[in-house]
NUVO-175065 format. One record per atom (N, C-alpha, C): x negated, y negated, z. Coordinates in steps of 0.1 Angstrom, whole numbers, padded with zeros to 4 digits, always signed. Layout:
<nodes>
XYZ/...
</nodes>
This chain:
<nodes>
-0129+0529-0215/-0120+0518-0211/-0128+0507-0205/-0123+0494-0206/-0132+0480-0202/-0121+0473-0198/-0120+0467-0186/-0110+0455-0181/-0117+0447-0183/-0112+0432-0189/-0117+0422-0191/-0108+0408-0191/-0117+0403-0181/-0114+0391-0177/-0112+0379-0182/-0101+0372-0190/-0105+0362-0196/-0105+0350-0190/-0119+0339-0189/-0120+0329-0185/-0125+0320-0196/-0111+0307-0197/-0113+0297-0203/-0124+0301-0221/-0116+0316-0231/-0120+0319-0239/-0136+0323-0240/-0142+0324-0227/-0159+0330-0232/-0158+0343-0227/-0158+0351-0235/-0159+0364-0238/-0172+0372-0246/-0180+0361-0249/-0193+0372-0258/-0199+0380-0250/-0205+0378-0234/-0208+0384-0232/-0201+0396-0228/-0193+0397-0226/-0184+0408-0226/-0184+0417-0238/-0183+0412-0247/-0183+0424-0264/-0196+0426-0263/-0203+0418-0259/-0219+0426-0260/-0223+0436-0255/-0217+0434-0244/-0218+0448-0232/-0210+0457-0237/-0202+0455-0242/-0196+0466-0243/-0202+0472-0260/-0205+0470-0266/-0215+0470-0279/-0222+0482-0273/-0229+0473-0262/-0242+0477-0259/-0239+0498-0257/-0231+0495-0244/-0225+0510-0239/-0221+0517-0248/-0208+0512-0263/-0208+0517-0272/-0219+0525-0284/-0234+0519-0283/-0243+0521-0290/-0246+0533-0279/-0248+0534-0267/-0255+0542-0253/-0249+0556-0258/-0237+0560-0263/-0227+0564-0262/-0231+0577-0270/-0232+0572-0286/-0235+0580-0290/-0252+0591-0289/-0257+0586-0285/-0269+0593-0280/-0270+0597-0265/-0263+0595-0259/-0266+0603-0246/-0253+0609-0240/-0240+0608-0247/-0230+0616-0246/-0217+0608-0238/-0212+0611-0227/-0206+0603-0222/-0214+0592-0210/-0210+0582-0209/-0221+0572-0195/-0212+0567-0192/-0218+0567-0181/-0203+0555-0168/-0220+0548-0169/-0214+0533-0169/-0222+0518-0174/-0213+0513-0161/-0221+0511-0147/-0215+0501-0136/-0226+0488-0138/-0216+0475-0134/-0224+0465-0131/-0218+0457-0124/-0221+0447-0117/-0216+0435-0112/-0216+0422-0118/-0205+0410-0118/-0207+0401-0126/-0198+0390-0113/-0208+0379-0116/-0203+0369-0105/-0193+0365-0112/-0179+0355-0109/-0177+0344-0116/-0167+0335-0106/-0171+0326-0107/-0166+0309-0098/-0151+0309-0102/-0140+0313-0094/-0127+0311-0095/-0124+0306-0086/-0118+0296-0085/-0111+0284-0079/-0119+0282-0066/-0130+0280-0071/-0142+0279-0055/-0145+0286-0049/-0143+0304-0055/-0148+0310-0046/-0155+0317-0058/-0166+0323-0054/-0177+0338-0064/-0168+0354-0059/-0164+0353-0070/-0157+0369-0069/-0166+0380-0074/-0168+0386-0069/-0178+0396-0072/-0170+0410-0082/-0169+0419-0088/-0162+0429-0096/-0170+0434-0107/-0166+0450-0104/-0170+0459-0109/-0167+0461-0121/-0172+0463-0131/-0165+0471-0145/-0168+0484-0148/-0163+0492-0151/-0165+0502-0152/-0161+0512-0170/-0170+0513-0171/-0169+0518-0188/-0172+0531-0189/-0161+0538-0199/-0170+0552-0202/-0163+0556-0215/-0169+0558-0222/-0169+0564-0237/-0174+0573-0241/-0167+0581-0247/-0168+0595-0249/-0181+0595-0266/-0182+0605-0268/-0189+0602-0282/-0190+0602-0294/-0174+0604-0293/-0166+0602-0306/-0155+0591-0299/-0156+0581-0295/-0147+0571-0290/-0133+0569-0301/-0138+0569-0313/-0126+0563-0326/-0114+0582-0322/-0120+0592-0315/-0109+0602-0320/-0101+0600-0309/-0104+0593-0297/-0099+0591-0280/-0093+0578-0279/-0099+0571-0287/-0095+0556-0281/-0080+0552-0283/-0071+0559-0284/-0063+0559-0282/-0050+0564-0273/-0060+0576-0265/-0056+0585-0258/-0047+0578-0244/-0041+0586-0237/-0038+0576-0229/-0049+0580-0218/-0054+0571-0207/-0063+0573-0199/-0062+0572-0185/-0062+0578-0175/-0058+0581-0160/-0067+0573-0156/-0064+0565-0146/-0076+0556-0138/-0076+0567-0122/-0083+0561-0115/-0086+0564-0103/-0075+0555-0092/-0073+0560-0084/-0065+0550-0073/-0079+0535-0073/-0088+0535-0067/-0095+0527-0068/-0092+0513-0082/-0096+0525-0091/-0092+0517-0107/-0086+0505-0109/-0069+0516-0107/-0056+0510-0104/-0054+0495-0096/-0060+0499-0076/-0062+0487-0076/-0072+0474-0080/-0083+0479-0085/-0089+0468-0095/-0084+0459-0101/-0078+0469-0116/-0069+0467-0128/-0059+0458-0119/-0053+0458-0108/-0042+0451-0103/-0047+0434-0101/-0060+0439-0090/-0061+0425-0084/-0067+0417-0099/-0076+0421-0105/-0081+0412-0121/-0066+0410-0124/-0057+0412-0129/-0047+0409-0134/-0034+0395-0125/-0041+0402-0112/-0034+0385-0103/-0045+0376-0101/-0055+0379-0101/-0068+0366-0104/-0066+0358-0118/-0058+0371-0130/-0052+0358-0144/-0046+0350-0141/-0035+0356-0135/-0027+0348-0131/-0021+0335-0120/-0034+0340-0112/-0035+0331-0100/-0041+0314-0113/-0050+0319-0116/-0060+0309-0128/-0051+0304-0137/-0041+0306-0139/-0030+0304-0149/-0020+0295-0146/-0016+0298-0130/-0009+0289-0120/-0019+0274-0121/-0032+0279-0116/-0042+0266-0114/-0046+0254-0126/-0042+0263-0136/-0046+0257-0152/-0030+0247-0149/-0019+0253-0150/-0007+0244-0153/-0004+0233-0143/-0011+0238-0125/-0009+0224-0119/-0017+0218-0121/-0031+0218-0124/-0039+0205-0129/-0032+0200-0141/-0024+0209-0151/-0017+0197-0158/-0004+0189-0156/+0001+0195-0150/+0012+0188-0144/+0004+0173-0132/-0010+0175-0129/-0014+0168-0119/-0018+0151-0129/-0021+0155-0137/-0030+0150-0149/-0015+0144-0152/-0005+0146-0154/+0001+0140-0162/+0009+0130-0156/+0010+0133-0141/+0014+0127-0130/+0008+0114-0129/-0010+0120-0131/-0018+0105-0125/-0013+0093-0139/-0011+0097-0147/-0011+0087-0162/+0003+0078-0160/+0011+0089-0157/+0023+0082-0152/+0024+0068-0142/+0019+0075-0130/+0013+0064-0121/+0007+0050-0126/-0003+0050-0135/-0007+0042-0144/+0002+0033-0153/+0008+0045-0153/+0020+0036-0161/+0030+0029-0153/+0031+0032-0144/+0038+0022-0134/+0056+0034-0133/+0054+0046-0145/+0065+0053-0139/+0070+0057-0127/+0068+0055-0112/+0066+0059-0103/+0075+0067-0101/+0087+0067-0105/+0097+0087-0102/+0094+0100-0109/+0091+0094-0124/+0084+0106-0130/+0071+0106-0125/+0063+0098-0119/+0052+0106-0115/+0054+0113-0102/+0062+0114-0096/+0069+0121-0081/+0070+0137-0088/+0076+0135-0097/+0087+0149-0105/+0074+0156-0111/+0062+0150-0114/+0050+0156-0121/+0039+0158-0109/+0040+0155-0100/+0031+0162-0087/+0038+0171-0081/+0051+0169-0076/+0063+0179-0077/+0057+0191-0079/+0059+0195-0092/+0057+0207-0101/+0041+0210-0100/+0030+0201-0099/+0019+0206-0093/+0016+0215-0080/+0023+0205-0068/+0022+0212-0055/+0034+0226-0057/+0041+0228-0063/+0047+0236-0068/+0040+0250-0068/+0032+0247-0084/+0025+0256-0089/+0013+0262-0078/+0004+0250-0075/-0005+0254-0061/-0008+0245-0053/+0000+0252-0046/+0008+0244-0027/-0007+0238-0021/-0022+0245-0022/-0035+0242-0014/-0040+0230-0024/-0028+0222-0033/-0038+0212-0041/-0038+0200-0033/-0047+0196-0027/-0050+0184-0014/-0043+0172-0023/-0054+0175-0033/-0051+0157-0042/-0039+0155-0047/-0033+0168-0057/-0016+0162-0056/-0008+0157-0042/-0010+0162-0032/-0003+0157-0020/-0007+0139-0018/-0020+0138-0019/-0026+0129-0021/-0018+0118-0027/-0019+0120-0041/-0017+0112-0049/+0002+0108-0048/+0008+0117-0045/+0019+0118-0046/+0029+0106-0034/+0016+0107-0022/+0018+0101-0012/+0014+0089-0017/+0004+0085-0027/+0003+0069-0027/+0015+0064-0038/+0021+0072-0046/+0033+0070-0055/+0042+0067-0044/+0048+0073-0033/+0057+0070-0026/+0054+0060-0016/+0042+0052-0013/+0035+0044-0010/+0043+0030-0020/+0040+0035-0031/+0042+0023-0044/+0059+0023-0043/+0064+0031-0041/+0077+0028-0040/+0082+0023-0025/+0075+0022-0019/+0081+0016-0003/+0092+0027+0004/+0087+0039-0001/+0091+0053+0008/+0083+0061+0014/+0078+0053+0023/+0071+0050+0036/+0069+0068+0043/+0082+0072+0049/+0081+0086+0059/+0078+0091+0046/+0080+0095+0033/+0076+0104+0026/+0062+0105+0025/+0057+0093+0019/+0044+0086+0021/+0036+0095+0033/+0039+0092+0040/+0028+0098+0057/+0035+0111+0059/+0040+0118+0056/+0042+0134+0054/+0030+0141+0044/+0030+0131+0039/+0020+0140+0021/+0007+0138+0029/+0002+0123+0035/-0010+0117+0037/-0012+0127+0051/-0001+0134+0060/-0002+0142+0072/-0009+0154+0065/-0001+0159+0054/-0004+0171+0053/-0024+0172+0044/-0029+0159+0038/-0037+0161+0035/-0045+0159+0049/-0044+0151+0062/-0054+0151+0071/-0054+0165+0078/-0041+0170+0078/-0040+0185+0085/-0051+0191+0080/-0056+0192+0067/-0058+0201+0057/-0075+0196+0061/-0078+0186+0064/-0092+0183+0059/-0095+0168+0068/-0098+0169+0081/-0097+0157+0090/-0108+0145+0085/-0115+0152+0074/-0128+0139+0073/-0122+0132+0058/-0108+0136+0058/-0104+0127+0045/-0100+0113+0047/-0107+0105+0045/-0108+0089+0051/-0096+0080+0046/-0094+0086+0029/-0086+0078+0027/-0072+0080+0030/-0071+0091+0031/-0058+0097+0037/-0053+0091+0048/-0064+0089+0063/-0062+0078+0071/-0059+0064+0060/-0064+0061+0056/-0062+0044+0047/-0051+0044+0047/-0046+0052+0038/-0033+0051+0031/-0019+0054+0038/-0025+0062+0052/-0011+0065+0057/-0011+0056+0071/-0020+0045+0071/-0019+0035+0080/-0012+0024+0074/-0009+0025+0062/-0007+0016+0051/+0010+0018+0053/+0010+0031+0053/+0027+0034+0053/+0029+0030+0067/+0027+0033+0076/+0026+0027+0092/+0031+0015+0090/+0020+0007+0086/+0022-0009+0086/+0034-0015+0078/+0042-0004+0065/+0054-0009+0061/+0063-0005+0066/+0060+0004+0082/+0075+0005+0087/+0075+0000+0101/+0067-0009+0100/+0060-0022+0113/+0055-0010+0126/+0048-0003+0122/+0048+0008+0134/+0031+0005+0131/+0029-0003+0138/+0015-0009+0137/+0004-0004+0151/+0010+0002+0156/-0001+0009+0168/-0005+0023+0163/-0001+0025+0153/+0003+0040+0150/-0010+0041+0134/-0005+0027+0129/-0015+0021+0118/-0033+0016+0128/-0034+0013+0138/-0047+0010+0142/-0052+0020+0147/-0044+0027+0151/-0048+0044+0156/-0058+0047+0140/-0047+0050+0129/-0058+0055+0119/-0068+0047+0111/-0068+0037+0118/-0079+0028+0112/-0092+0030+0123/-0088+0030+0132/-0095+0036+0145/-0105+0054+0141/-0096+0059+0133/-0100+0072+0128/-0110+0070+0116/-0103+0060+0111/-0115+0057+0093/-0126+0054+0098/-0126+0045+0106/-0138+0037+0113/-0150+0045+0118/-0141+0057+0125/-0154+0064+0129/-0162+0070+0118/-0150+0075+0105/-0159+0083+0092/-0168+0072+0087/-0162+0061+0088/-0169+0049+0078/-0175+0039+0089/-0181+0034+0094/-0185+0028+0100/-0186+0014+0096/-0190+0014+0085/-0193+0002+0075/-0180-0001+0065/-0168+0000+0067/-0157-0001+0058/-0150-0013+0060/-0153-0026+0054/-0151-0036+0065/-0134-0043+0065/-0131-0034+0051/-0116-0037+0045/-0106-0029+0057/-0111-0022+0063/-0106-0014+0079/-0105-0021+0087/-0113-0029+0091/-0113-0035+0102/-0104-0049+0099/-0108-0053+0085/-0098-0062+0087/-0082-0061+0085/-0080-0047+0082/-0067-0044+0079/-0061-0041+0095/-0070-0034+0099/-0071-0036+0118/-0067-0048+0125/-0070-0058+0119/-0067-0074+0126/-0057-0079+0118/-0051-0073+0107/-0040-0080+0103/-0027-0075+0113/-0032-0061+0118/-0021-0054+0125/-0023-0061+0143/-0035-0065+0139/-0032-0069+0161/-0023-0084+0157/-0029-0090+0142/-0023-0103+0139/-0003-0102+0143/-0001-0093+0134/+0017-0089+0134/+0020-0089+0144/+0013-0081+0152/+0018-0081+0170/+0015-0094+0177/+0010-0102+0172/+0010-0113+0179/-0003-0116+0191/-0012-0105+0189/-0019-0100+0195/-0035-0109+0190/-0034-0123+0194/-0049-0130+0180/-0060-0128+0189/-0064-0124+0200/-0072-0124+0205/-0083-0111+0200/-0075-0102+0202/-0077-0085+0193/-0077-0091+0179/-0070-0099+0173/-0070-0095+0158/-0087-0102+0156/-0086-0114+0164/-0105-0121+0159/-0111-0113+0160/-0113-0101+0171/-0123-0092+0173/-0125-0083+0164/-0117-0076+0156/-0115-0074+0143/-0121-0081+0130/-0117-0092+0129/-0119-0099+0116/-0136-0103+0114/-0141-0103+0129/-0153-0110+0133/-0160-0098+0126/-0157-0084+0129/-0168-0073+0127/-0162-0068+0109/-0154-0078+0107/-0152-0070+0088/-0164-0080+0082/-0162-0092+0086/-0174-0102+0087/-0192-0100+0087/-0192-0091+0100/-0203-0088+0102/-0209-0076+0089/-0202-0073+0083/-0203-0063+0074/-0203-0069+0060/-0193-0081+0060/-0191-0083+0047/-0193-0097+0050/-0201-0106+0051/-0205-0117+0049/-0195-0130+0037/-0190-0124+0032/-0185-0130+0018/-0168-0128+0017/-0165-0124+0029/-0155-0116+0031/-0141-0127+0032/-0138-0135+0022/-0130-0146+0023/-0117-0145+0034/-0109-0136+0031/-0101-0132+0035/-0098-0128+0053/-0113-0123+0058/-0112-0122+0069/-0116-0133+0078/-0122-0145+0071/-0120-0160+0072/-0109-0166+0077/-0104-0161+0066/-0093-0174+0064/-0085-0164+0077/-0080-0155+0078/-0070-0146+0086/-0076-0145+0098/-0087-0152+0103/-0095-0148+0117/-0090-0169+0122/-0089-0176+0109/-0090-0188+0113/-0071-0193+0115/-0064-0182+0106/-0050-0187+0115/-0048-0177+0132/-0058-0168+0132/-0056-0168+0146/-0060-0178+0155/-0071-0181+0153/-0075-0194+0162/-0064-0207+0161/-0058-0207+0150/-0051-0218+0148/-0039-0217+0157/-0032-0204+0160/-0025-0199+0167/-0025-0199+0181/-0038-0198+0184/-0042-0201+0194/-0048-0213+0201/-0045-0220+0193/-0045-0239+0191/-0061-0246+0194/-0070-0231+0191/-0080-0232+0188/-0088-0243+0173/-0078-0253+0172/-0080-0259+0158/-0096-0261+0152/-0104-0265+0162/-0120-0266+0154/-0124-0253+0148/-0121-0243+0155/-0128-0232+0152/-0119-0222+0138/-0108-0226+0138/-0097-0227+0126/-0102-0236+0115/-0103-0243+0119/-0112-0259+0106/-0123-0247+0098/-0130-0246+0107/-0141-0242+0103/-0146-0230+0093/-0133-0221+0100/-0134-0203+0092/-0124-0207+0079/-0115-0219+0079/-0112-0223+0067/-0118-0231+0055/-0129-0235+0059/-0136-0239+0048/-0146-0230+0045/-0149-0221+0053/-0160-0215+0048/-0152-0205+0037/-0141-0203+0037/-0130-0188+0030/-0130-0198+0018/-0127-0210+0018/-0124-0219+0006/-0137-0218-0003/-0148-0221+0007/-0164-0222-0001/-0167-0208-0008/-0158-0202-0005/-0163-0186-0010/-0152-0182-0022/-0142-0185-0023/-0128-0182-0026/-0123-0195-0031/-0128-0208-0037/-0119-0217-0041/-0108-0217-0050/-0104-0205-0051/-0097-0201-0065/-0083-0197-0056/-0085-0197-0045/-0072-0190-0032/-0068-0205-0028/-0057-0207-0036/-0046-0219-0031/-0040-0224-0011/-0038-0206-0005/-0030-0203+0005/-0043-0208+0012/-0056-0206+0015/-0065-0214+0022/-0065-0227+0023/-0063-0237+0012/-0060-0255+0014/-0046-0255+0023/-0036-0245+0017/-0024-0247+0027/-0027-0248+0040/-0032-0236+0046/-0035-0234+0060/-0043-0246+0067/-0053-0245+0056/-0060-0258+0063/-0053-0272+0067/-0047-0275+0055/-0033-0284+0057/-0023-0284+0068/-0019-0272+0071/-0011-0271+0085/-0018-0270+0095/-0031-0266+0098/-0040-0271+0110/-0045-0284+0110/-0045-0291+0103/-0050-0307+0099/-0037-0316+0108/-0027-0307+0102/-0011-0316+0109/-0016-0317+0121/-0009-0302+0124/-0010-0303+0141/-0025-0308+0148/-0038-0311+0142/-0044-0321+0146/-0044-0337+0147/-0029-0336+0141/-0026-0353+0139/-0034-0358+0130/-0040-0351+0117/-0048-0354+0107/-0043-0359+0097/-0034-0366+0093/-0025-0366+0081/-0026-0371+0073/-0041-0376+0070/-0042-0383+0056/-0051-0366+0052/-0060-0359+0057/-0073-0350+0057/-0053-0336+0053/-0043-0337+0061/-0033-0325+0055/-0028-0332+0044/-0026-0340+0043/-0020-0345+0031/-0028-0345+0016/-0042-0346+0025/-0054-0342+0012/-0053-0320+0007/-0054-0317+0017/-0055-0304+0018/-0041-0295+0007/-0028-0300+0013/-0017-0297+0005/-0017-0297-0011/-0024-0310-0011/-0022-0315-0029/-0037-0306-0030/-0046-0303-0025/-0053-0297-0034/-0048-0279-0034/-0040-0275-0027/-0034-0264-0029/-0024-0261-0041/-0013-0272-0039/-0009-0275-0057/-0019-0278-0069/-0031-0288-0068/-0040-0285-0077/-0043-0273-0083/-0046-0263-0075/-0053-0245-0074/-0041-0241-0081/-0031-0239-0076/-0015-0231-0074/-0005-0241-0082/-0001-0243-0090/+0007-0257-0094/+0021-0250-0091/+0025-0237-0088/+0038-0232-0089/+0041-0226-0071/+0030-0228-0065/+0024-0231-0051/+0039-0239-0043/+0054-0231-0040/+0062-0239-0035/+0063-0242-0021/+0055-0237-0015/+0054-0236+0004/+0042-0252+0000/+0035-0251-0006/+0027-0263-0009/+0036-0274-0012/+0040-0274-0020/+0050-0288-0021/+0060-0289-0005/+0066-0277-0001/+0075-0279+0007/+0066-0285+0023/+0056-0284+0022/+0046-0287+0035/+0043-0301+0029/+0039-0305+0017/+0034-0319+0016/+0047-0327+0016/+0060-0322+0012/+0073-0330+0013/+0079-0334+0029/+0072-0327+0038/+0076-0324+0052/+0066-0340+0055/+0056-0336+0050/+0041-0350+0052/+0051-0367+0050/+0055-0365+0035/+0060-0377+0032/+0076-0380+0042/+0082-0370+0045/+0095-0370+0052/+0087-0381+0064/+0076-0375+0073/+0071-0378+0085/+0070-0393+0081/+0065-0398+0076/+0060-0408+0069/+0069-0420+0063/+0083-0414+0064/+0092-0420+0058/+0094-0424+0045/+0088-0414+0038/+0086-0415+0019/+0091-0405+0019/+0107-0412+0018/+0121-0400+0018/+0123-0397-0002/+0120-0405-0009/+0125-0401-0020/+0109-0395-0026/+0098-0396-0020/+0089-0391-0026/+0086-0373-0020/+0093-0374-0004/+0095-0356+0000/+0110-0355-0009/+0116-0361-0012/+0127-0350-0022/+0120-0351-0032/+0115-0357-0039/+0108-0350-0053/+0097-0333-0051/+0098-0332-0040/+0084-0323-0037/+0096-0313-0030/+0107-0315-0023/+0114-0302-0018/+0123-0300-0031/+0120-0306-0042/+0136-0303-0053/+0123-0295-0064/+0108-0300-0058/+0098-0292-0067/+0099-0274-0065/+0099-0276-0049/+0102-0264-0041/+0107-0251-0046/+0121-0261-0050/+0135-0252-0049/+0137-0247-0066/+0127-0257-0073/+0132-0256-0090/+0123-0238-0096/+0110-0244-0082/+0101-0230-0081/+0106-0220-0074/+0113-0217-0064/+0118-0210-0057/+0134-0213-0049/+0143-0205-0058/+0154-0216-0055/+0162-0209-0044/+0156-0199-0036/+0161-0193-0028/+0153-0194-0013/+0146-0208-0013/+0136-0208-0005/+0142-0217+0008/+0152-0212+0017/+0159-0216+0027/+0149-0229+0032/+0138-0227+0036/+0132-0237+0046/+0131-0250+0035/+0128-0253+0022/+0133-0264+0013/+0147-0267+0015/+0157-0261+0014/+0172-0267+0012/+0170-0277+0030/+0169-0265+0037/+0169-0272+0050/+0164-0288+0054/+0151-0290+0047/+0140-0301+0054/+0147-0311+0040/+0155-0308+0030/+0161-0319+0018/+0171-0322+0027/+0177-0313+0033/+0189-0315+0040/+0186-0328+0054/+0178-0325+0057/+0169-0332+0070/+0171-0349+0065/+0163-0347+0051/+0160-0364+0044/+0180-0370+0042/+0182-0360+0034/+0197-0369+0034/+0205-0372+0044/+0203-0362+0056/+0210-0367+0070/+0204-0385+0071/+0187-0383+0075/+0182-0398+0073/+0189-0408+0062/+0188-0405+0055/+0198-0413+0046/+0213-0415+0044/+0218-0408+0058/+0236-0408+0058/+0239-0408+0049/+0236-0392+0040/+0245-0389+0030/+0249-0372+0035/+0257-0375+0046/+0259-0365+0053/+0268-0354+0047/+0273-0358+0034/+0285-0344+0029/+0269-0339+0022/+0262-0346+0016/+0247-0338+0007/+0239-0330+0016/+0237-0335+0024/+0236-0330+0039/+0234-0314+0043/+0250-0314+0044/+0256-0301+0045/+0256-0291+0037/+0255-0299+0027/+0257-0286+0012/+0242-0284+0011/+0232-0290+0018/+0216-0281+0018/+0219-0273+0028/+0221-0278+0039/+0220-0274+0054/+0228-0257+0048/+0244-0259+0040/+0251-0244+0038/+0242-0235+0029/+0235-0240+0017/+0223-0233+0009/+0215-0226+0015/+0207-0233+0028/+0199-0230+0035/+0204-0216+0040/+0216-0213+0053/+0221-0206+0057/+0226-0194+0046/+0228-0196+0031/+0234-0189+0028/+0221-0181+0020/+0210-0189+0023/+0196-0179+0019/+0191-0172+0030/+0195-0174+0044/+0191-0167+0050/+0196-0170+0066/+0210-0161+0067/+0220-0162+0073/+0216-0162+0087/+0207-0158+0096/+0196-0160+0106/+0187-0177+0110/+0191-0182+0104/+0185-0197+0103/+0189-0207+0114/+0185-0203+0124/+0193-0212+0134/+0188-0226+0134/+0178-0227+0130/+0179-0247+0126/+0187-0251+0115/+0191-0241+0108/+0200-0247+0098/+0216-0255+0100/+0218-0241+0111/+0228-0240+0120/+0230-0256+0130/+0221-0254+0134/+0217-0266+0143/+0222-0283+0136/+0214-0283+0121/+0215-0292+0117/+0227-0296+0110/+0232-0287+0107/+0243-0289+0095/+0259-0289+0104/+0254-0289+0118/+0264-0292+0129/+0266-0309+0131/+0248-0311+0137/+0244-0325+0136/+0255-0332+0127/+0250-0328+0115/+0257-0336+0099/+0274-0334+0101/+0274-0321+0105/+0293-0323+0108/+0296-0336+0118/+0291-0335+0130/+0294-0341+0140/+0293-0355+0135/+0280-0363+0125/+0283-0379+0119/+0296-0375+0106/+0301-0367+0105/+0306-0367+0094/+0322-0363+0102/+0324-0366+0115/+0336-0365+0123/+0345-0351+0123/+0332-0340+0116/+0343-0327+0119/+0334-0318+0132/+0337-0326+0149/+0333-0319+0157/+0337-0307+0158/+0349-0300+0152/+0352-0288+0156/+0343-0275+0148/+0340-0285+0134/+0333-0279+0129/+0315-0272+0133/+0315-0283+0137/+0304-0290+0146/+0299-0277+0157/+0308-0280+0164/+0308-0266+0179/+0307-0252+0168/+0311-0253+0159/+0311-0240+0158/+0300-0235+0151/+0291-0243+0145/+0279-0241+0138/+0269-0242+0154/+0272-0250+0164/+0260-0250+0173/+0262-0236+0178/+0275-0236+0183/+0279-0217+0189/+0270-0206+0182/+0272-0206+0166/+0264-0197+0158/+0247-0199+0164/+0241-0207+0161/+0230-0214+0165/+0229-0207+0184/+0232-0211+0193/+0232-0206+0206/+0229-0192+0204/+0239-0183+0197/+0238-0173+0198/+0227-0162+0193/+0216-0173+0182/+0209-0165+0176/+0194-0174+0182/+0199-0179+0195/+0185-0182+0208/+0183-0196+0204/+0187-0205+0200/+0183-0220+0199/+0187-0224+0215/+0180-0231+0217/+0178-0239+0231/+0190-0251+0224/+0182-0262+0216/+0185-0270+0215/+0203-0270+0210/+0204-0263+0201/+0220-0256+0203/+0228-0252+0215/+0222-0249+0221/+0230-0250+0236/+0233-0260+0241/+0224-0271+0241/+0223-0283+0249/+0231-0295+0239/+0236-0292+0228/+0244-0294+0220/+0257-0296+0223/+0257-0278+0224/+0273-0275+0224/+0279-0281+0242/+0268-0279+0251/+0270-0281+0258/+0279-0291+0263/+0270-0303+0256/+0273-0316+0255/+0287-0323+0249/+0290-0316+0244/+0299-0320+0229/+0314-0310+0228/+0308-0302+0235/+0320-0288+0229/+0329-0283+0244/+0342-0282+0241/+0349-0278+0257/+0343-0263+0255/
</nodes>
């Protein structure tokens, strides 16, 4: 009798040996043939006995039934759950495999339902939990996301990307202390990772926090020399901090590296303003529509330029560019709305000022303004009641409005 193991169909040496014992057989009568045989199953070397014995007429017996030994028995058992363990491991690598292609394909539920059935099959597979967490990542299901990415750091703390990716989900559920923590963690595995550090200063950025975020962007910098991005995002903190030269500066250098990135001319453009630069923002804007021609925060900043300026019909051609590009872009309806107040066409007015509001019901300068336009357009009651709204969602200047104006 011979238990035999099948792995991924290589069996010769196996009939050989057993050949072999079979030939032993007939010349020296019955032989117990022990050996040892390594083999690599699922990362480990299992070591196992075989055990053969053939009588010397095998063709009159080989049929017989044959009594194992307790020992045997449990042998014959565990080889038979090592098939099967291998059989489990064969089906979730394909279920894993089919999952990743999915992914690729941008199926992201059937690729959920095809890692699913992986971690299913075998629960210790790191990478399906992995992968499954960056699908739920792609779908903006965030706590699922950082459960999968928990259970791969539980499993294995020097998995770096696992920190990446579940700082990632952090950061889309604005839980950004929680995100620097594990960027804090990659940093130590990676030292040199400089996309960390600056993902690190995007999050001191969100908090409002620009002092911490430059310290950050400075050392993704020190790593990555070329590193556009941590430029340009190290230079709206300074800008923030009304540090404008040193803002100027980290913005041209992102541009010199990056001139194909539109949102760099912008920025530079809105630091140029608030330097009272307005011919150098007015340059900066139009070359961001150059780059970007569909660029509507660009038109809507250079239409703001010509408003200032008093080239009312040349900012409505650039806020009506805005809105033809993005027609749900509240802060356009609003600043068109702005120009035709100046032009006392106060019912046109309103019906930006109501667009505005009804793109983004939170808009308390809209509120503000489209009160203004009631108030020349003699519906004070209307008036008070847009500034009320406005007060209530923190406008100063709406208070001192209603104040003024409203019993």
């Amino acid at each position: 009798m011979m238990v035999l193991l099948t792995i991924g169909g290589k069996v010769s040496l196996f009939l050989k040996l057993k050949n072999y014992i079979f030939n032993l057989s007939k010349n020296s009568g019955r032989i117990i043939f022990l050996f040892n045989l390594k083999l690599k199953i699922m990362g480990k070397m299992i070591a196992f006995i075989i055990v053969a014995g053939f009588l010397c007429k095998p063709l009159v017996y080989a049929q017989d039934p044959v009594e194992l030994t307790e020992d045997e028995q449990r042998f014959k058992d565990s080889i038979a759950s090592l098939n099967l363990d291998f059989e489990m491991v064969q089906k979730s690598k394909e279920a894993y495999n089919q999952g990743t292609n999915q992914f690729e394909a941008k199926s992201y539920k059937e690729a959920i339902a095809s890692f699913n059935k992986s971690i299913q099959l075998f629960p210790r597979f790191l990478n399906a939990y992995f992968n499954r967490g960056v699908t739920y990542l792609q779908l903006k299901d965030y706590k699922n996301g950082i459960r999968d990415f928990s259970t791969v750091i539980d499993s294995n703390k020097a998995k770096a990307g696992a920190y990446f990716k579940r700082a990632e989900c952090y950061a889309g559920l604005e839980e950004f202390d929680k995100a620097i923590a594990d960027y804090r963690s990659l940093v130590k595995l990676q030292p040199e990772n400089a996309k960390a550090f600056y993902n690190m200063g995007d999050m001191y950025f969100m908090k409002k926090e620009y002092k911490s975020a430059i310290i950050e962007f400075t050392k993704a910098i020190k790593i990555d020399k070329d590193f556009a991005y941590s430029y340009n995002d190290r230079g709206s903190s300074y800008r923030l901090l009304a540090r404008y030269n040193e803002a100027i500066m980290d913005y041209q250098k992102a541009a010199s590296i990056r001139p194909e990135l539109a949102f760099i001319y912008n920025n530079l453009g809105s630091t140029k303003k608030r330097m009272k630069d307005y011919t150098g923002a007015m340059a900066a804007f139009t070359k961001a529509i150059e780059v970007k021609a569909d660029f509507y925060m660009a038109y809507n900043n250079r239409g703001g330029m010509y408003f200032e300026q008093g080239k009312y019909e040349d900012a409505i051609k650039d806020f009506n560019q805005a809105l033809k590009i993005n027609n749900k872009y509240a802060l356009a309806y609003n600043n068109r709305g702005n120009v035709k107040h100046k032009q006392e066409k106060y019912k046109e007015a309103i019906a930006d000022y109501t667009k505005a509001i009804e793109n983004d019901r939170n808009y308390a300068n809209a509120y503000v303004n489209r009160g203004t336009s009631k108030e020349m357009a003699r519906d004070l009651d209307g008036a008070c009641e847009d500034w009320t709204k406005a007060r209530k969602l923190g406008s100063e200047l709406a208070k001192k409005y209603h104040m003024n104006n409203c019993n």
